[in-house]
C-alpha positions as CSV (number, residue, x, y, z in Angstrom):
1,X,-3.7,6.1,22.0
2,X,-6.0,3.2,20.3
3,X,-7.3,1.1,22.6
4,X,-5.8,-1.9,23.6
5,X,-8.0,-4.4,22.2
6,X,-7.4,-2.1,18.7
7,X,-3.9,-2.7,18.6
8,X,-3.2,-6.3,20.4
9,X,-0.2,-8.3,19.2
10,X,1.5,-12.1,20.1
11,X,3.9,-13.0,22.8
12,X,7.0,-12.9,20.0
13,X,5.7,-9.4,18.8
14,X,8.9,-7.3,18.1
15,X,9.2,-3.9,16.7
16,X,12.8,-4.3,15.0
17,X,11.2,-7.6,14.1
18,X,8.6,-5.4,12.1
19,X,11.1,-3.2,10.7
20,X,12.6,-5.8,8.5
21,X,9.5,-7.4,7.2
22,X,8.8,-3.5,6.3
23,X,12.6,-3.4,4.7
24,X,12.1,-6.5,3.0
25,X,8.9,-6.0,1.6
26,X,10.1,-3.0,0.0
27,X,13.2,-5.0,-1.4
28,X,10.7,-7.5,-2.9
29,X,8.5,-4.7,-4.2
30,X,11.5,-3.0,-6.0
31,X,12.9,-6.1,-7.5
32,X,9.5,-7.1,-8.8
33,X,9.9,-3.0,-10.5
34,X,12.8,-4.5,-12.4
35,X,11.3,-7.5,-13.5
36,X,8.1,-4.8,-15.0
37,X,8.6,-4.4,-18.5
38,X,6.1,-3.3,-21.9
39,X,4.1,-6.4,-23.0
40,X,3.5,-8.0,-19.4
41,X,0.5,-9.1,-18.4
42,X,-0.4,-8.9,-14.3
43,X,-0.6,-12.3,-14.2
44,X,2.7,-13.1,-15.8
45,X,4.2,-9.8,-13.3
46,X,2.6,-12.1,-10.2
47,X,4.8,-15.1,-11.3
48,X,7.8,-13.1,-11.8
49,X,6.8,-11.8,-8.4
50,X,7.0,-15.3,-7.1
51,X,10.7,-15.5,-7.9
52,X,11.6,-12.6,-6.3
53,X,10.1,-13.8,-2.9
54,X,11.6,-17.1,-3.2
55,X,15.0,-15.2,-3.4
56,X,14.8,-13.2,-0.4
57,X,13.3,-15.8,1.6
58,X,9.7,-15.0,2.4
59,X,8.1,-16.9,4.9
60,X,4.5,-16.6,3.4
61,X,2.5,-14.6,2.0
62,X,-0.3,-12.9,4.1
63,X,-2.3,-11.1,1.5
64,X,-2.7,-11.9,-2.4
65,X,0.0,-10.2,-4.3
66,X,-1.5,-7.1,-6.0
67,X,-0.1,-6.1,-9.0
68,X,-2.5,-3.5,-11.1
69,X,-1.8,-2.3,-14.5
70,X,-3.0,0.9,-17.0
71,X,-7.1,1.1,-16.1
72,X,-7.0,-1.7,-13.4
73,X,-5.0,0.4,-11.2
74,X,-8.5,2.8,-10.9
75,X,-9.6,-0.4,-9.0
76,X,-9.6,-1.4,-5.1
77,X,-8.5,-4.1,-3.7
78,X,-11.4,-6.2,-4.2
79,X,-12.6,-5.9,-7.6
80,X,-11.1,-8.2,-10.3
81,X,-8.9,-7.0,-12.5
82,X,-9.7,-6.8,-16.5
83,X,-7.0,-9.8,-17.2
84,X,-6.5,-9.2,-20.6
85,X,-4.7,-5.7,-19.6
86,X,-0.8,-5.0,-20.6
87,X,1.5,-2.8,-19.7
88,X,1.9,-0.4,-22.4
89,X,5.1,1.7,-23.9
90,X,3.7,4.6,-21.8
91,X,1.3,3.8,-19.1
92,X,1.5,3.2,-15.2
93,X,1.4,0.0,-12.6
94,X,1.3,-0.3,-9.1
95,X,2.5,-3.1,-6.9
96,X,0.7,-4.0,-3.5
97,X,2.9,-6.6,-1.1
98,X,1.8,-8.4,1.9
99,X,4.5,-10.8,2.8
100,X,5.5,-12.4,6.2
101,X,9.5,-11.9,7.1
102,X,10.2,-14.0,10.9
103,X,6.9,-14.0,11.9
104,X,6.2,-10.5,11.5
105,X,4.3,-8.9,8.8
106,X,5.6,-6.4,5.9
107,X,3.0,-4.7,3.8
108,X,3.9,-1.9,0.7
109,X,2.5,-0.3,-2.3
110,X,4.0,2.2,-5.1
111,X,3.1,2.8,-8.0
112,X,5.8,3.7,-11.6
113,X,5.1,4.6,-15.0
114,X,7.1,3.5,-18.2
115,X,7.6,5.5,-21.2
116,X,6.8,8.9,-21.1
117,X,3.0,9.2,-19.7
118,X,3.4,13.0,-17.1
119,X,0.1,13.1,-16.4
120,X,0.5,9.3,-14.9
121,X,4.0,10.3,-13.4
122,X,1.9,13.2,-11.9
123,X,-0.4,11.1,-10.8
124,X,2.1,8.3,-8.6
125,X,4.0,11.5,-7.4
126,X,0.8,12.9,-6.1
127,X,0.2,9.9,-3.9
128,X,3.7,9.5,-2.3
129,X,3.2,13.6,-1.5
130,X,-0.4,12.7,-0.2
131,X,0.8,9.9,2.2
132,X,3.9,11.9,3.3
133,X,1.6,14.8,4.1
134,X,-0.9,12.6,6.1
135,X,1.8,10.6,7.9
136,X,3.6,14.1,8.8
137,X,0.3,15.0,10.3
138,X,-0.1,11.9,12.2
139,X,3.3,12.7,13.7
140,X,2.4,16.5,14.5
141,X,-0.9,16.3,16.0
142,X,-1.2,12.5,16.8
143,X,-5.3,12.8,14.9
144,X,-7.4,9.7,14.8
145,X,-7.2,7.2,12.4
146,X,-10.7,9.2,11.3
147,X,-9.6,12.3,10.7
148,X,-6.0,11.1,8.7
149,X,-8.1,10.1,6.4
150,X,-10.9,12.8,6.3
151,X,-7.4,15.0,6.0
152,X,-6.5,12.8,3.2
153,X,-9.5,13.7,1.2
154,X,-9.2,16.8,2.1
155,X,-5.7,17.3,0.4
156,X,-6.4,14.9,-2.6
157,X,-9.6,17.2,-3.6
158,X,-7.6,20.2,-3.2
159,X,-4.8,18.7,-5.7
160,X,-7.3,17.9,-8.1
161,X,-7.1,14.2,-7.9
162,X,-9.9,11.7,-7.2
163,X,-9.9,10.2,-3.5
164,X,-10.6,6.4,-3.0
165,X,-12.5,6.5,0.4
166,X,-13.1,2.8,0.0
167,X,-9.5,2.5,0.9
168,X,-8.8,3.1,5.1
169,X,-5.7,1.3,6.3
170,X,-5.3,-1.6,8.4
171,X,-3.4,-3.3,11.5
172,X,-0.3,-5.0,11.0
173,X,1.7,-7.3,13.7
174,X,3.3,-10.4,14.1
175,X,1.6,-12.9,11.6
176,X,-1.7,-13.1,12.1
177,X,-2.7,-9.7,12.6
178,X,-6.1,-10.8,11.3
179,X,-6.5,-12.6,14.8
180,X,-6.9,-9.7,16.8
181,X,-10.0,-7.7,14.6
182,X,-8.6,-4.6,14.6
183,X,-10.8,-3.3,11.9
184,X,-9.8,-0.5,9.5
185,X,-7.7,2.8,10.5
186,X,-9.8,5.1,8.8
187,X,-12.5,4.0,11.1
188,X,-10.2,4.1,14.2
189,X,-11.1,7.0,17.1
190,X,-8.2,7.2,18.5
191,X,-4.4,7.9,17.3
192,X,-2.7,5.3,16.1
193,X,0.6,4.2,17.7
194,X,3.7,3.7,15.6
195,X,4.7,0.5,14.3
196,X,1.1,-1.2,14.1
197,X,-0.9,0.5,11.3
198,X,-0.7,0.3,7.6
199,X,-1.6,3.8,5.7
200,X,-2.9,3.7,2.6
201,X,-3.6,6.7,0.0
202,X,-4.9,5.7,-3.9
203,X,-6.5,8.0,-5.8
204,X,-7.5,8.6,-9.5
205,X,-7.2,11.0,-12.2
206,X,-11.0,12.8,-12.3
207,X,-11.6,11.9,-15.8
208,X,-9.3,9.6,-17.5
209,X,-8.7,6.0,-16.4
210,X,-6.1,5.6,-14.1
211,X,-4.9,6.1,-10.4
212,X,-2.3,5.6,-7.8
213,X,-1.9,3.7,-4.8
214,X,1.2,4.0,-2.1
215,X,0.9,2.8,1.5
216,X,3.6,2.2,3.9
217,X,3.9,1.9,7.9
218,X,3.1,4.6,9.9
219,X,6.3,4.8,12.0
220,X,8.0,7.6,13.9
């Protein structure tokens, strides 16, 4: 188990609380999926993405809507995206959601291509594999927040994908999380418990510009 300090929430912390937030984050992702279309810009995606929100009724959001397109999804979360970047008749996007659901926070990430593009369809089905693989471990042999991810690389190298190490997880709780300090799971020592920590997997193709990016819950 993480220690307690690792993995602190509130007084109105709830874990069917959580659940939705996770279930309606994904609904927002998906609905922002049908919205995606050639020509779009991610700019013009993150105001479409605004609707959507608006419809299920978010309370806030608790991160920056991330919404990468063709080369820009190669990028992590902090670097700036190229902004004059489109999505093409055959290329690949990825959507990353932090949104706040009755005081609890949601957080999601997938990635879909349009057109015909395999090697990018390879790609996004290579990362849901690689986060099911790692979240299977997690369940099997309860391994540190360290060594899901050093397992991670691991298995990306040895499908012949690029690993993002930059990338390590997080905490997630009743809004905010940020409150409690928790740092990042691929740094934590201990097993994480279910329901509190976000697991995140992008990786690249080794030569050509572009990746994938999926991260979901780590629940039992």
């Amino acid at each position: 188990m993480a220690t307690p300090s690792r993995e602190a929430v509130g007084q109105r912390f709830d874990q069917a609380l959580m659940q939705h937030a996770r279930e309606k984050t994904w609904a927002a992702l998906h609905g922002i999926r049908e919205r995606m279309r050639p020509g779009i810009s991610e700019d013009e995606a993150k105001l479409e993405a605004a609707e959507v929100f608006r419809e299920l009724g978010f309370e806030r959001l608790w991160h920056p809507v991330l919404i990468r397109i063709g080369p820009n999804t190669t990028k992590i979360y902090r670097q700036r995206s190229d902004p004059s970047v489109r999505l093409g008749e055959n290329d690949s996007y990825f959507i990353d959601l932090g949104l706040v659901f009755d005081g609890h926070e949601g957080d999601v990430g997938d990635t879909f291509v349009v057109g015909h593009a395999p090697e990018r369809q390879a790609c996004a089905e290579a990362a849901r594999t690689l986060f099911g693989e790692v979240a299977d471990v997690w369940r099997s042999q309860a391994l540190s927040g360290q060594a899901l991810y050093a397992y991670a690389g691991q298995r990306a190298a040895a499908m012949g994908w690029r690993f993002n190490h930059a990338i390590k997880g997080h905490r997630v709780s009743d809004f905010p999380h940020a409150i409690h300090k928790a740092g990042d799971l691929g740094d934590l020592e201990a097993s994480p418990s279910s329901g509190l920590w976000i697991l995140e997997i992008q990786i690249a193709h080794p030569s050509e510009p572009f990746g994938a990016f999926y991260e979901d819950l780590l629940a039992r």
